[in-house]
C-alpha positions in Angstrom: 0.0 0.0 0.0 1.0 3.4 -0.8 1.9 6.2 1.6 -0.8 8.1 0.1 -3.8 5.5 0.2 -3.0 4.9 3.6 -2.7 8.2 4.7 -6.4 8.7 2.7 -7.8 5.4 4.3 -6.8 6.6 7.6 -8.1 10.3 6.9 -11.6 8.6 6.0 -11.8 6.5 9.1 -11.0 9.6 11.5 -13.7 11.5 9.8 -15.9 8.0 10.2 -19.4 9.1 12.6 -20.6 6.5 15.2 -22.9 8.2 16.3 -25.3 7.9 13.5 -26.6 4.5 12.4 -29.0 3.6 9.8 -31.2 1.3 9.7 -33.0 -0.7 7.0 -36.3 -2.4 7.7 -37.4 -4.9 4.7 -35.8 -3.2 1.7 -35.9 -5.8 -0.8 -34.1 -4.0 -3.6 -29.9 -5.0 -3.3 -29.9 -1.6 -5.5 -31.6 0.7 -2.9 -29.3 -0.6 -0.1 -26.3 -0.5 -2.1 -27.0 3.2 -3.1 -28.1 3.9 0.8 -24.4 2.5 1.9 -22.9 5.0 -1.2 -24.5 7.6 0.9 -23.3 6.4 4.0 -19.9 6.3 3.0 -20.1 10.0 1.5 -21.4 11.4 5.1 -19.2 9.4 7.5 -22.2 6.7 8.7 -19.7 3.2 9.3 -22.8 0.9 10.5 -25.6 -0.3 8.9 -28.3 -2.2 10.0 -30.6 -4.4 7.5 -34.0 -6.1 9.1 -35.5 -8.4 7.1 -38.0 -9.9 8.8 -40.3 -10.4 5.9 -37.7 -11.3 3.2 -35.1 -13.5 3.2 -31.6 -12.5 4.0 -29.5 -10.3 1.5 -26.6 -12.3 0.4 -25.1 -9.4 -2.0 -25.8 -5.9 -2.7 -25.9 -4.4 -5.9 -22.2 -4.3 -7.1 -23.0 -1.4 -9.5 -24.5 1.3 -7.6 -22.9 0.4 -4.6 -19.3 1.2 -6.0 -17.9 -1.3 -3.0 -19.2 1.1 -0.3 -20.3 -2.3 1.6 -16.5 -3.4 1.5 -16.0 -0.1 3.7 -18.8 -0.2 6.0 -20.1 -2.5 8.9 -23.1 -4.1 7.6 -25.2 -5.9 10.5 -27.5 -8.5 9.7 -31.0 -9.0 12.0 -34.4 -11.1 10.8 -35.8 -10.7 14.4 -36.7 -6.8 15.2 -36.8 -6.5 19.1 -33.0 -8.4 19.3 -32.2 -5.5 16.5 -33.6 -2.4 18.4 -31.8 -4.0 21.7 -28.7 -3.8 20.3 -29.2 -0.5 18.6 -30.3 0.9 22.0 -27.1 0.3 23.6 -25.2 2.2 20.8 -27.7 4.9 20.8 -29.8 7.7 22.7 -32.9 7.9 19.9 -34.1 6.2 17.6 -36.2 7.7 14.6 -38.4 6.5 11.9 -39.8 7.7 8.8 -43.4 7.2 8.1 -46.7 9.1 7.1 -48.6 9.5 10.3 -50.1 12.2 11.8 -47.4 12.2 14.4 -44.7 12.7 12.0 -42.2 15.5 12.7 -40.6 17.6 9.9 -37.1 16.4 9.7 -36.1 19.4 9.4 -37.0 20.3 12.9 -35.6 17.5 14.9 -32.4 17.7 16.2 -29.7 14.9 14.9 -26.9 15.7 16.9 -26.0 13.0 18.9 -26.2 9.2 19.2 -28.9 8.5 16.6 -30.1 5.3 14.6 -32.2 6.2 11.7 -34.7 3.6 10.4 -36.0 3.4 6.7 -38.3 1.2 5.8 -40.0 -1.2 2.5 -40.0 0.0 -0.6 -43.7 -0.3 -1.3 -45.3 -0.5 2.4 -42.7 1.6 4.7 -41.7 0.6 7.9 -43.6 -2.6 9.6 -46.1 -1.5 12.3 -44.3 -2.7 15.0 -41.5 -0.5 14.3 -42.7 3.2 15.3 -44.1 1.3 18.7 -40.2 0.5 19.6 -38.7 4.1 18.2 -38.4 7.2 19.9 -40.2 9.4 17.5 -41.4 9.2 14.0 -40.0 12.5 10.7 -41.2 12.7 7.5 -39.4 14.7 4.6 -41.3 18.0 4.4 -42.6 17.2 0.4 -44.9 20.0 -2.0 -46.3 17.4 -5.1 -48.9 15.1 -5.1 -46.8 12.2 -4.7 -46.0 12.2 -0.6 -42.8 9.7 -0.7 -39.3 9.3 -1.9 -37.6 6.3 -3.1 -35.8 4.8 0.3 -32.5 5.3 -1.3 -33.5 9.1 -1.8 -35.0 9.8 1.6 -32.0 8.0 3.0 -29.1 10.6 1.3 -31.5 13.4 2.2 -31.6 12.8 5.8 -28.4 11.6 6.0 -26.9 15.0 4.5 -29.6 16.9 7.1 -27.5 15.0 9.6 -24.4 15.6 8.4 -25.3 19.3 8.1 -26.2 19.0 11.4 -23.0 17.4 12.8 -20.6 19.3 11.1 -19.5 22.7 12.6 -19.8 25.2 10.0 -15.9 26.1 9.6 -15.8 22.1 8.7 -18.7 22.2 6.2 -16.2 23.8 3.3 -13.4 21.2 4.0 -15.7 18.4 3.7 -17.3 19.9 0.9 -14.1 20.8 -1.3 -10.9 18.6 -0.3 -8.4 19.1 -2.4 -7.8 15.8 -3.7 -11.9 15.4 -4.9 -12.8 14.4 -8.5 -16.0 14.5 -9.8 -17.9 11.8 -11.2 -20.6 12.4 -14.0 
């Protein structure tokens, strides 16, 4: 290994937040949590839960979108929900959903800065109702069209860069925004 990649593996791993976990409840598509672990890896997020309590276990993500994010990240693996929600509540003070209820809080309006596990859920039907029962409070994405969801992967990178926002002291934001050694990929 090269001085270089080392010293840019180590950089990333300092940078790395444990204090923000996501969660995926059900997400059938390898795609979707291939793109959510992209995002994860752009913002810092090292663990990943995946719930599948309705679908078998994943045995690969989607290689494409994924870009090996899943090689850098700690993936967790639970088919039972309470055992998942124990473990995440000794790693961390809150636990949020997302889901269309009348109880639903603007994301923008809760406060992500501390230990936080963030939980996404199917595709087609959202999180499982037993879910918001076991979390601390339920967000939605604050949305203007007729249509009143995202696609999980979406919703994911917003919140996930609300966090970020969030976590990151403003004389930081620039740094992580514009290192010197970024390319862009179109």
């Amino acid at each position: 290994m090269t001085p270089e990649r080392e010293q840019r593996i180590t950089s990333v791993l300092d940078k790395r937040q444990d204090n923000l976990i996501i969660v995926l409840e059900n997400v059938f598509d390898p795609h979707n949590i291939s793109a959510v672990m992209r995002t994860c890896d752009a913002v810092g997020v090292q663990d990943v839960y995946v719930l599948n309590t309705r679908i078998p276990r994943h045995k690969k993500w989607g290689a494409k979108s994924s870009s090996s994010a899943a090689g850098w990240l700690t993936v967790h693996q639970y088919s039972d929900a309470k055992e998942c929600f124990s473990h995440l509540r000794s790693r961390v003070d809150h636990i949020f959903t997302t889901h269309l209820s009348t109880d639903a809080v603007s994301l923008y309006d809760m406060d992500l800065t501390g230990r936080v596990a963030l939980v996404f859920g199917n595709e087609h039907s959202g999180v499982s109702e037993e879910i918001p029962a076991m979390a601390d409070a339920n967000f939605i994405i604050p949305q203007v069209g007729i249509i009143r969801s995202l696609n999980i992967s979406v919703a994911c990178a917003v919140t996930l860069y609300e966090a970020f926002r969030q976590k990151t002291p403003r004389d930081n934001m620039h740094n992580a925004a514009c290192p010197s050694h970024a390319t862009a990929n179109y």
